[in-house]
C-alpha positions as CSV (number, residue, x, y, z in Angstrom):
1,X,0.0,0.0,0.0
2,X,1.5,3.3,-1.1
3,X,1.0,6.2,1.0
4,X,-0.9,9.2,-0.1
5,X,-0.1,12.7,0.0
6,X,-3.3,14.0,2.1
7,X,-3.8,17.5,2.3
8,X,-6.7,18.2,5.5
9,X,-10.2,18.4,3.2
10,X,-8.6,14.6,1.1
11,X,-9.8,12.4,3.9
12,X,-13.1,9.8,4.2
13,X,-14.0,8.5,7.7
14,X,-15.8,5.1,8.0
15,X,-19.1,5.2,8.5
16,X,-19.7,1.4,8.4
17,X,-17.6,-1.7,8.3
18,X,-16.1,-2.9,5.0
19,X,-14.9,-6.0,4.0
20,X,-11.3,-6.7,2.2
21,X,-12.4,-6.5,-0.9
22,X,-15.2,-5.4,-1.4
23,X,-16.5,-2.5,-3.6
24,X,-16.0,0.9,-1.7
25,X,-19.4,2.9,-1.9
26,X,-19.8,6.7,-1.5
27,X,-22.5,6.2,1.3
28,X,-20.0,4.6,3.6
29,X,-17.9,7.3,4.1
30,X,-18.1,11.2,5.4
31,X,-15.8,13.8,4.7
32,X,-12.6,14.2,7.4
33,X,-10.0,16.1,8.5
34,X,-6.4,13.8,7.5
35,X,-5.1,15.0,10.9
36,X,-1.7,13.6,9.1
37,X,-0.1,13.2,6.1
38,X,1.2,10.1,4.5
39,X,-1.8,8.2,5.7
40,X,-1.7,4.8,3.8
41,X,-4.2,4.3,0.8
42,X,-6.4,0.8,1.5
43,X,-7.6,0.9,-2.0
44,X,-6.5,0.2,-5.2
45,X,-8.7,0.9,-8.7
46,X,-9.7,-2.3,-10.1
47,X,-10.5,-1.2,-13.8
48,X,-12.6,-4.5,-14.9
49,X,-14.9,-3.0,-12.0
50,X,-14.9,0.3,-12.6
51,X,-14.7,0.6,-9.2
52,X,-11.9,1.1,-6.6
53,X,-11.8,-1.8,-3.8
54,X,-10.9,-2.0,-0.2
55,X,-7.6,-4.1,0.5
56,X,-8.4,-4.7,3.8
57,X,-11.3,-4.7,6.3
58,X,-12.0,-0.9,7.5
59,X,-14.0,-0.3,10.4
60,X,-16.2,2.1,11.4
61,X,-14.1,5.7,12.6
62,X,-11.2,4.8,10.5
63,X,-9.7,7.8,9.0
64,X,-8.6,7.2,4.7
65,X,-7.5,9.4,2.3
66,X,-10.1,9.9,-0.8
67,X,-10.6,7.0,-3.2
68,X,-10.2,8.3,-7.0
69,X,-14.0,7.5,-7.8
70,X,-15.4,9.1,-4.6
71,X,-18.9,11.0,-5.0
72,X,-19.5,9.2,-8.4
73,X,-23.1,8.4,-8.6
74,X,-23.6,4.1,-9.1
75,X,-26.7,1.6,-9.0
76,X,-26.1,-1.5,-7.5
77,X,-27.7,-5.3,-8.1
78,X,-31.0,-5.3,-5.8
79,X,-31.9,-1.2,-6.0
80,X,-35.3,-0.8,-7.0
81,X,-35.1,2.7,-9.5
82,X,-37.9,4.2,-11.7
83,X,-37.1,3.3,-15.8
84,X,-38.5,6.8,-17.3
85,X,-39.8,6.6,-21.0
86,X,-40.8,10.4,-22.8
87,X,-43.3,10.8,-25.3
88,X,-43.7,14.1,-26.1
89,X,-45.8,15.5,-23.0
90,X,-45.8,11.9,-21.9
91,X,-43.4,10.2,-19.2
92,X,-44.1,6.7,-17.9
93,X,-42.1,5.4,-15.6
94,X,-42.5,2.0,-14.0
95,X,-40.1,0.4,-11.1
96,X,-37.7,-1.6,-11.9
97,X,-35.1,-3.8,-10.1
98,X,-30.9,-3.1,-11.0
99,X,-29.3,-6.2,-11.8
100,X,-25.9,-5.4,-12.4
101,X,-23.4,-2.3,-10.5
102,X,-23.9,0.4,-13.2
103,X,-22.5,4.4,-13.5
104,X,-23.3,7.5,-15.6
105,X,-22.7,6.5,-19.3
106,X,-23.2,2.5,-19.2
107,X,-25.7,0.6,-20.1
108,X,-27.3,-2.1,-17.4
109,X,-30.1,-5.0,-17.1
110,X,-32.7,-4.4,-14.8
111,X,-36.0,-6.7,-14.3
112,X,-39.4,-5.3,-14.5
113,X,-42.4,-6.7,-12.2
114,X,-43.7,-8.7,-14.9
115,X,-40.2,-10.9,-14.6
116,X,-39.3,-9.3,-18.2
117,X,-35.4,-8.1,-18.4
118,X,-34.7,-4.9,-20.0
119,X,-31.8,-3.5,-20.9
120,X,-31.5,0.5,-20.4
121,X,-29.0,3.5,-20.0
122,X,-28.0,4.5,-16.8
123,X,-29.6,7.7,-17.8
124,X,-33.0,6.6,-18.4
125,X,-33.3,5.5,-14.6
126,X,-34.8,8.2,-11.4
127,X,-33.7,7.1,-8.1
C-alpha cells in the first residue's frame, strides 16, 4: 500500500464496516479532517470494475485518504429505480429492479415486475 499525499479536506471516515475486498461505496464514508499526512491508501482501482476496492477490512471511525472515484453516482444489483420513458408530454415510468453495478454513461439490465429483463441507459433511470 503506497501512501498518499493527504492535504486536511482529502480524507473519508468510516461510516460502516467494509470488508477486504469489497467495492467501496460513497454512502459509507463522510468527509474528514487527514489529521496527518502520508496516511496509507487501503484501495486500489480495479478497472474490470470500474470501481476502486478495499484491500483490507476498514471499520467504522477509521480515517482514509479519498478514493479516485469518490462522489461518483452508481446503482447497485437489488436497487429498486424508476425506468422513465418520454413521449412528447408523456413520461411513464415503472419500477424496476438493478441487476448489475452500473454508472453514468453504461448501459445495465434491470428486471421489470412482470419478470421481463430490459436492458436500459443509466440515464434513463430516477432514483
Amino acid at each position: 500500500m503506497a501512501a498518499l499525499p493527504a492535504r486536511a479536506q482529502d480524507c473519508l471516515r468510516v461510516q460502516v464496516p467494509i470488508a477486504a475486498g469489497a467495492i467501496a461505496k460513497t454512502d459509507a464514508f463522510a468527509d474528514a479532517a487527514c489529521g496527518k499526512v502520508g496516511i496509507p491508501n487501503p484501495f486500489h482501482y480495479e478497472s474490470r470494475l470500474g470501481a476502486s476496492i478495499a484491500e483490507r477490512p476498514l471499520m467504522p471511525g477509521d480515517v482514509v485518504p479519498r478514493y479516485p472515484d469518490f462522489g461518483v453516482e452508481e446503482l447497485s444489483p437489488g436497487d429498486t429505480v424508476d425506468l422513465e420513458a418520454r413521449a412528447g408530454n408523456i413520461l411513464i415510468a415503472r419500477k424496476v429492479e438493478v441487476l448489475q453495478r452500473a454508472r453514468p454513461g453504461q448501459r445495465l439490465f434491470v428486471k421489470a415486475a412482470d419478470g421481463s429483463i430490459l436492458s436500459v441507459a443509466f440515464e434513463e433511470l430516477a432514483r
